[in-house]
MARVEX-344428 format. One record per residue (C-alpha): chain; x, y, z; residue in one letter. Coordinates in Angstrom, 2 decimals, decimal comma. Layout:
MARVEX-344428
A | X | Y | Z | A
...
//
This chain:
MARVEX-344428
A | 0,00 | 0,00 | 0,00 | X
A | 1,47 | 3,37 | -0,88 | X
A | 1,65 | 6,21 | 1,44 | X
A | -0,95 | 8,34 | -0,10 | X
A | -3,30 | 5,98 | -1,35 | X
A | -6,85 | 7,41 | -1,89 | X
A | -5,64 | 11,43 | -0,39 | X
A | -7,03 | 13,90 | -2,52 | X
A | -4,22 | 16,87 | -2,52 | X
A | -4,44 | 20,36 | -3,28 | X
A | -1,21 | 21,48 | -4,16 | X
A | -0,28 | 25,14 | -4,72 | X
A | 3,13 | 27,04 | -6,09 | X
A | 3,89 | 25,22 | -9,14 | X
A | 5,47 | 27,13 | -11,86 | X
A | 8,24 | 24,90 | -13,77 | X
A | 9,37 | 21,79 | -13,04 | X
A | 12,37 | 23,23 | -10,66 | X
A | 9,46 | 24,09 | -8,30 | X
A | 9,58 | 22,49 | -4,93 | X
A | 5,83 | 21,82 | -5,25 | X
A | 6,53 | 20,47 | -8,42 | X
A | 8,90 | 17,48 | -6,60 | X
A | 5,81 | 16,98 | -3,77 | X
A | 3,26 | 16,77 | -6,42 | X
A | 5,19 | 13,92 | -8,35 | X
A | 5,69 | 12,32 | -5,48 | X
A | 2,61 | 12,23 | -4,30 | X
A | 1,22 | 11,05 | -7,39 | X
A | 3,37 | 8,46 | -7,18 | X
A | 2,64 | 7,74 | -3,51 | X
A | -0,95 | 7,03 | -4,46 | X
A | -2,73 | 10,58 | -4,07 | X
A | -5,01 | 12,24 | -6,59 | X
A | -3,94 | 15,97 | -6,95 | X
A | -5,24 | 19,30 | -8,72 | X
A | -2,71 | 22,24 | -8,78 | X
A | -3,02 | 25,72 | -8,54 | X
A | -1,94 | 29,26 | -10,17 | X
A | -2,56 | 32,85 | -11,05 | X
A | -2,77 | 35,21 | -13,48 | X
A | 0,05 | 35,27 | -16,19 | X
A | 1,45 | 32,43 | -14,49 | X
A | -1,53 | 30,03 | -14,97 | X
A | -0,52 | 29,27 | -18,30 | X
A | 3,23 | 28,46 | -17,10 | X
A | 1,72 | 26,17 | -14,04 | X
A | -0,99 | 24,80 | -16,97 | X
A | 2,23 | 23,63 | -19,14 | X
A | 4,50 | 22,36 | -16,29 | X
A | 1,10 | 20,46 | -15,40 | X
A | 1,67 | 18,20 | -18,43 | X
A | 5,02 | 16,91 | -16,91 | X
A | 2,83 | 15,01 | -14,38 | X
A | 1,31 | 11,96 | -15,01 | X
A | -1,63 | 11,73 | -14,40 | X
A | -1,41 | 15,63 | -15,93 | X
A | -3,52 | 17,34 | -12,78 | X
A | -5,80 | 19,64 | -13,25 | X
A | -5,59 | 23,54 | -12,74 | X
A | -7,42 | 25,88 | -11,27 | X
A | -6,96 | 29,77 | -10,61 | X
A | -6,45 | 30,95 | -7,36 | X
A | -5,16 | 34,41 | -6,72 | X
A | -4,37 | 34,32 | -2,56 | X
A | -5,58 | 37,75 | -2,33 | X
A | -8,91 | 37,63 | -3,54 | X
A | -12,00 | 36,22 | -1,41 | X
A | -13,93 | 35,14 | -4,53 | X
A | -11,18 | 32,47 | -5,76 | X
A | -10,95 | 31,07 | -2,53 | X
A | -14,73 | 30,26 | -2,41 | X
A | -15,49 | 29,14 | -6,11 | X
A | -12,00 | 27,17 | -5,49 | X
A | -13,56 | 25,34 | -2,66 | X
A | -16,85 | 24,96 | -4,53 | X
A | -15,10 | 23,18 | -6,83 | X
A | -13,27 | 20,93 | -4,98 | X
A | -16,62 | 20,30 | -2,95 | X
A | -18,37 | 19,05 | -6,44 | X
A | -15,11 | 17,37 | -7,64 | X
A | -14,14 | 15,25 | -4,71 | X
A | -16,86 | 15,83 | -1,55 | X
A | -13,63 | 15,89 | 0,52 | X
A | -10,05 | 17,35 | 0,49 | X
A | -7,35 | 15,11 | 2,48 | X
A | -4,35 | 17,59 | 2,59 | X
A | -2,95 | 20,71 | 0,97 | X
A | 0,31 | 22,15 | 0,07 | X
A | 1,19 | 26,02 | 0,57 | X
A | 3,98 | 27,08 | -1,33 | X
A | 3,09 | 30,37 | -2,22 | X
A | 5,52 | 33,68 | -1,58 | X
A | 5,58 | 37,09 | -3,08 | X
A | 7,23 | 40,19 | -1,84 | X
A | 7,78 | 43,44 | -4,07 | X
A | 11,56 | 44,13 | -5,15 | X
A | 12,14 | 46,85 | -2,37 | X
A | 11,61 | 44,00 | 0,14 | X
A | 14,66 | 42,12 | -1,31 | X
A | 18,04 | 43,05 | -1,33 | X
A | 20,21 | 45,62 | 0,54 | X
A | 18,25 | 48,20 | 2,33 | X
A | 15,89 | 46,97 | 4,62 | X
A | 14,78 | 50,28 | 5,13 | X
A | 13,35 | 50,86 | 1,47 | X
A | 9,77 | 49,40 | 1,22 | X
A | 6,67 | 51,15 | 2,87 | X
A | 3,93 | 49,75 | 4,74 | X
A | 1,70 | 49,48 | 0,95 | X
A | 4,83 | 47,01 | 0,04 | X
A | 5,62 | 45,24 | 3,27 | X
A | 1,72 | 44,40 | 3,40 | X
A | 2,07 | 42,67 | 0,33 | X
A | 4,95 | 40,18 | 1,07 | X
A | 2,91 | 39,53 | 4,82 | X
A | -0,49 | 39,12 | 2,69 | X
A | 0,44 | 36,80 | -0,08 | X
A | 3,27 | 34,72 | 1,92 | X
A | 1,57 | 35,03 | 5,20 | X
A | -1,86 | 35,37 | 5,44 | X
A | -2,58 | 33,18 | 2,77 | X
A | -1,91 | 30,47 | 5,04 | X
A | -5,15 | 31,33 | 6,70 | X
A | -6,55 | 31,58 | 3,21 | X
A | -5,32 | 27,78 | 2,39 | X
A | -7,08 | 26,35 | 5,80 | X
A | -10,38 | 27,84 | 5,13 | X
A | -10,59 | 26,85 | 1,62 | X
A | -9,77 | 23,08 | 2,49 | X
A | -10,18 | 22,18 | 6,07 | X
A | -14,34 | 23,23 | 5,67 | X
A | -13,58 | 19,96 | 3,32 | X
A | -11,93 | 18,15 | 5,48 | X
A | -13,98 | 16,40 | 8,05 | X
A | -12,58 | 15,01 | 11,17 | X
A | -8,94 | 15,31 | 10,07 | X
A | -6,67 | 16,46 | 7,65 | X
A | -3,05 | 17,77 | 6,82 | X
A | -2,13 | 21,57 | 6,36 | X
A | 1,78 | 21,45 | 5,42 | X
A | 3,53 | 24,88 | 4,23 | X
A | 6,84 | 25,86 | 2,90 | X
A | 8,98 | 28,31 | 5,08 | X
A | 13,16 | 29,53 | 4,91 | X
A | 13,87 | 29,29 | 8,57 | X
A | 12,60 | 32,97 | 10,22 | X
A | 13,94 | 32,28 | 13,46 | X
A | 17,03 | 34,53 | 12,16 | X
A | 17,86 | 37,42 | 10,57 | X
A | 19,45 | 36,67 | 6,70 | X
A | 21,18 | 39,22 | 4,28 | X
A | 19,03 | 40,06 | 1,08 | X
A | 15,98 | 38,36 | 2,66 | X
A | 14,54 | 41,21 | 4,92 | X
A | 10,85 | 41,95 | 4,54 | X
A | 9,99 | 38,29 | 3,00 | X
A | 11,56 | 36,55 | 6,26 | X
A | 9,55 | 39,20 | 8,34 | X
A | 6,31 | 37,64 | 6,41 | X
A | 7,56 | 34,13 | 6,79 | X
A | 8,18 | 35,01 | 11,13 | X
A | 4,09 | 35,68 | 10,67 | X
A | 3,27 | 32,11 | 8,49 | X
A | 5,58 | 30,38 | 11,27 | X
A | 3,32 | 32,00 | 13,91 | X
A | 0,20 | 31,60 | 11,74 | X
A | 1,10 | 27,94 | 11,78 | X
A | 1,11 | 27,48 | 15,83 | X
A | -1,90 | 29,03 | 15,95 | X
A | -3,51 | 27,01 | 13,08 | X
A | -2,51 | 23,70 | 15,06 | X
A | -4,03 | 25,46 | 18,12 | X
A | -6,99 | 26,32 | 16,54 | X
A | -7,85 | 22,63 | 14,20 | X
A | -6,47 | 20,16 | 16,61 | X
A | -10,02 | 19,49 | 18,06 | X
A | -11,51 | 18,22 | 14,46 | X
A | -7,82 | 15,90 | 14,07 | X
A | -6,60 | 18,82 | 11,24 | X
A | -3,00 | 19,15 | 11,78 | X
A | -0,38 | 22,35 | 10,22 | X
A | 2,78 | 22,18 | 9,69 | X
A | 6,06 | 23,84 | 8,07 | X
A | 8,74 | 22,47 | 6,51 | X
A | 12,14 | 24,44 | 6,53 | X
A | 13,64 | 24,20 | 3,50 | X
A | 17,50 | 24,92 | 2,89 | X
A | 18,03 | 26,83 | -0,36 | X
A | 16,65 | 25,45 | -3,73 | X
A | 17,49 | 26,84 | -7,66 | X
A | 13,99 | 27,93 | -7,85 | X
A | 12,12 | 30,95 | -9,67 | X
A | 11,76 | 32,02 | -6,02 | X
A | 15,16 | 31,94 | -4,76 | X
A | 16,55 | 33,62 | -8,77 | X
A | 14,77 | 36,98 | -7,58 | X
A | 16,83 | 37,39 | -4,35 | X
A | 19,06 | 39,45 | -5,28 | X
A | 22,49 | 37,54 | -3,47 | X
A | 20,63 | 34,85 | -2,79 | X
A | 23,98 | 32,59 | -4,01 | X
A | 25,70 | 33,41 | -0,92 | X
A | 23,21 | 31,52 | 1,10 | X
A | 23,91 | 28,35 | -1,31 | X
A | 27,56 | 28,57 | -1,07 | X
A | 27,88 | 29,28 | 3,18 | X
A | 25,23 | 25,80 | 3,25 | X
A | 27,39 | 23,74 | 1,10 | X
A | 30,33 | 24,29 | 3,57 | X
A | 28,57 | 24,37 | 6,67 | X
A | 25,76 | 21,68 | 6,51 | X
A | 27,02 | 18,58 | 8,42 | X
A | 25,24 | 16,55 | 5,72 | X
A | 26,24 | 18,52 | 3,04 | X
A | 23,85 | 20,01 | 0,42 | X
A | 22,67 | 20,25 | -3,22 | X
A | 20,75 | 23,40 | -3,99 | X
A | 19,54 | 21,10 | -7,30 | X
A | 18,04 | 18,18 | -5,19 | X
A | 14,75 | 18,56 | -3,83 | X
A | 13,71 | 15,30 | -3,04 | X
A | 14,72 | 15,85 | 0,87 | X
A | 12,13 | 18,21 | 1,03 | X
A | 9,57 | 16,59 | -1,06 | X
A | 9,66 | 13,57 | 0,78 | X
A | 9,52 | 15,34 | 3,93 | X
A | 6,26 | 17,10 | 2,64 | X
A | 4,66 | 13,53 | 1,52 | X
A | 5,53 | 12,14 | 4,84 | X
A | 3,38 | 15,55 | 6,54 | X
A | 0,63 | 14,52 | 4,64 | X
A | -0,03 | 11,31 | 5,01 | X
A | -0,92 | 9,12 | 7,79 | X
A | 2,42 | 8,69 | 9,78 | X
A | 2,99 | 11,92 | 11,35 | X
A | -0,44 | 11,26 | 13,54 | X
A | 0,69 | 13,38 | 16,62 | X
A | 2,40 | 15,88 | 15,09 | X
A | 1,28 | 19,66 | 14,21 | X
A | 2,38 | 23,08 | 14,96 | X
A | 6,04 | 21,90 | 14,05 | X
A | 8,66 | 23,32 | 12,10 | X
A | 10,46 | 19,98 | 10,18 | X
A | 14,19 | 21,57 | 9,00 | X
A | 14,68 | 19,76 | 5,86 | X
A | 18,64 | 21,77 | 5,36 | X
A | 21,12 | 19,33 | 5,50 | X
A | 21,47 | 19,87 | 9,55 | X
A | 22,31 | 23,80 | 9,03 | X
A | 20,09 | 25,41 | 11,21 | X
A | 22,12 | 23,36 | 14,11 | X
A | 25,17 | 24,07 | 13,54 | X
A | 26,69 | 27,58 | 15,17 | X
A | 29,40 | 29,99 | 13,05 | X
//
């Protein structure tokens, strides 16, 4: 019997195939679960294409974080679809340029409440499109870049990710009564779209290289898509509100 056999998945954040929900959503597949992806705008039609790299292809519906109206004909349609939604995948993050970079002093409130909205609060947008769905249990598991610190470059967007990290403890606190568990996975840096638009993002690959005690590939995902696959399914029973490092040991290790 395969891990995910009979889960019906939303998964959210593909773009290309170098997409870390890209890895959890073949392996998934493979694991048994039936899965329908999710994207936005002029990126629909990217996440439509990288779709077909999937087999089964999924299919793929629009869901812009930020607006209440997707979120309810979303869960409409997964309502008339499947009756029931077994687990969902957040892996969604925006912040506007002056949020990255150099000078943490450069965005405003108008662009700071954009990186906390779309890679925050959507969070909260993710649980109440699903877990309505979900019955008496259920998996919420999200994609974070360890916020307990301070990083160079990453400013405003690990100031939104502090708030999902929060957001998550209170989720648990919140669903545990109805068997729902949340949960985060922390990521070590990945070649993604994501990571391209940091600007000296690099430096973070090659200070984890050197320093993880297991070592680390920024090209190989499958660490974290496991980990992610393992969240949602069955065998993590007793566990919510977590934060599961997925970084080659880095976040342990001291200068």
């Amino acid at each position: 019997m395969a891990l995910l056999d009979g889960k019906k998945l939303l998964i959210t954040g593909v773009l290309t195939d170098d997409s870390l929900a890209f890895g959890v959503a073949r392996l998934a597949q493979a694991e048994g679960a039936e899965v329908v992806l999710t994207g936005f705008g002029r990126a629909l039609r990217l996440t439509e294409r990288t779709a077909r790299k999937l087999d089964p292809v999924p299919d793929v519906y629009e869901l812009d974080v930020t607006d209440p109206a997707h979120g309810q004909a979303l869960q409409e349609t997964l309502r008339e679809r499947w009756g029931r939604v077994d687990g969902a995948l957040h892996s969604v993050g925006f912040a506007p340029e002056t949020c990255l970079g150099d000078d943490f002093w450069a965005p405003d409130w108008d662009d700071v409440s954009v990186a906390v909205h779309v890679s925050a609060y959507s969070l909260r947008t993710l649980a109440d499109i699903v877990t309505p769905l979900m019955g008496e249990g259920g998996s919420l598991v999200g994609l974070t870049f360890d916020a307990t610190v301070a990083w160079p470059a990453y400013n405003w967007m690990g100031v939104a990710k502090a708030a999902m990290e929060s957001l998550n403890r209170y989720l648990a606190r919140e669903l545990g009564h109805r068997g729902i568990r949340s949960n985060l996975v922390a990521a070590g840096p990945m070649r993604t779209i994501a990571a391209k638009s940091i600007p000296g993002f690099s430096a973070f690959e090659d200070e984890w290289v050197k320093r993880a005690p297991l070592g680390w590939d920024v090209n190989d995902a499958e660490g974290v898509s496991k980990a992610c696959v393992a969240l949602l399914s069955d065998w993590f029973p007793q566990t919510t509100g977590s934060i599961i490092h997925v970084d080659g040991g880095y976040h342990s290790v001291g200068a």
